[in-house]
C-alpha positions in Angstrom: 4.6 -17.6 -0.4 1.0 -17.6 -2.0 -0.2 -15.6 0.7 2.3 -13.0 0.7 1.4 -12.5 -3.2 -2.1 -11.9 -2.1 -0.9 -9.5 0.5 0.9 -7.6 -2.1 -2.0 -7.7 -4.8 -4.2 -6.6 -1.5 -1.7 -3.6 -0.7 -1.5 -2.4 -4.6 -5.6 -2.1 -4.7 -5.5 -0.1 -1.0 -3.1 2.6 -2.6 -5.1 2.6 -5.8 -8.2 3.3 -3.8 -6.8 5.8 -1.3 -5.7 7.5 -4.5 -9.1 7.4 -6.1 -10.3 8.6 -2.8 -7.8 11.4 -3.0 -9.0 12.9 -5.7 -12.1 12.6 -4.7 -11.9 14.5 -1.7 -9.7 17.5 -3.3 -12.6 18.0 -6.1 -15.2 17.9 -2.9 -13.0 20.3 -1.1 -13.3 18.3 1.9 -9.9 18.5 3.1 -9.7 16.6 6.0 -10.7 13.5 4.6 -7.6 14.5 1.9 -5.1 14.3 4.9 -6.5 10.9 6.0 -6.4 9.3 2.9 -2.8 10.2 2.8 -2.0 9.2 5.9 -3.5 5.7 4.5 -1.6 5.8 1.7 1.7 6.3 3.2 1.0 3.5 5.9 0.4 1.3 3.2 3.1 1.9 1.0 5.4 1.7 4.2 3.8 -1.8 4.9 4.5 -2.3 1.2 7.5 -1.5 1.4 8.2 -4.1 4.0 6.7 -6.8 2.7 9.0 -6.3 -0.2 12.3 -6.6 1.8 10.7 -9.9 3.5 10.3 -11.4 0.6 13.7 -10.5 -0.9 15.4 -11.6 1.9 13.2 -15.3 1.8 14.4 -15.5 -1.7 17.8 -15.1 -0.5 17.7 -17.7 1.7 15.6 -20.0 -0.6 18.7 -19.8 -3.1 21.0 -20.2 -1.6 
């Protein structure tokens, strides 16, 4: 379980970062890097997203 709370804590800092990195890019005007980061951030919150629904459903079967 420890090592799906790092993978979490992992994912949050990649979306804060692509975010960053965002804004970043849009002030630059460099547009393509803009798309790529997000492109990253979607794939990570999707990832995120999965993780989350593992995790419920091992908490499911822990309980019960």
């Amino acid at each position: 379980m420890i090592k799906k709370i790092l993978l979490n804590v992992t994912y949050n800092l990649a979306i804060l970062l692509f975010i960053f990195f965002l804004i970043w890019s849009i002030r630059h005007e460099r547009y393509l890097l803009s798309a790529a980061s997000v492109f990253m951030i979607v794939v990570v919150v999707f990832l995120k997203v999965r993780l989350v629904k593992e995790v419920k459903t091992l908490a499911k079967k822990g309980s019960s």
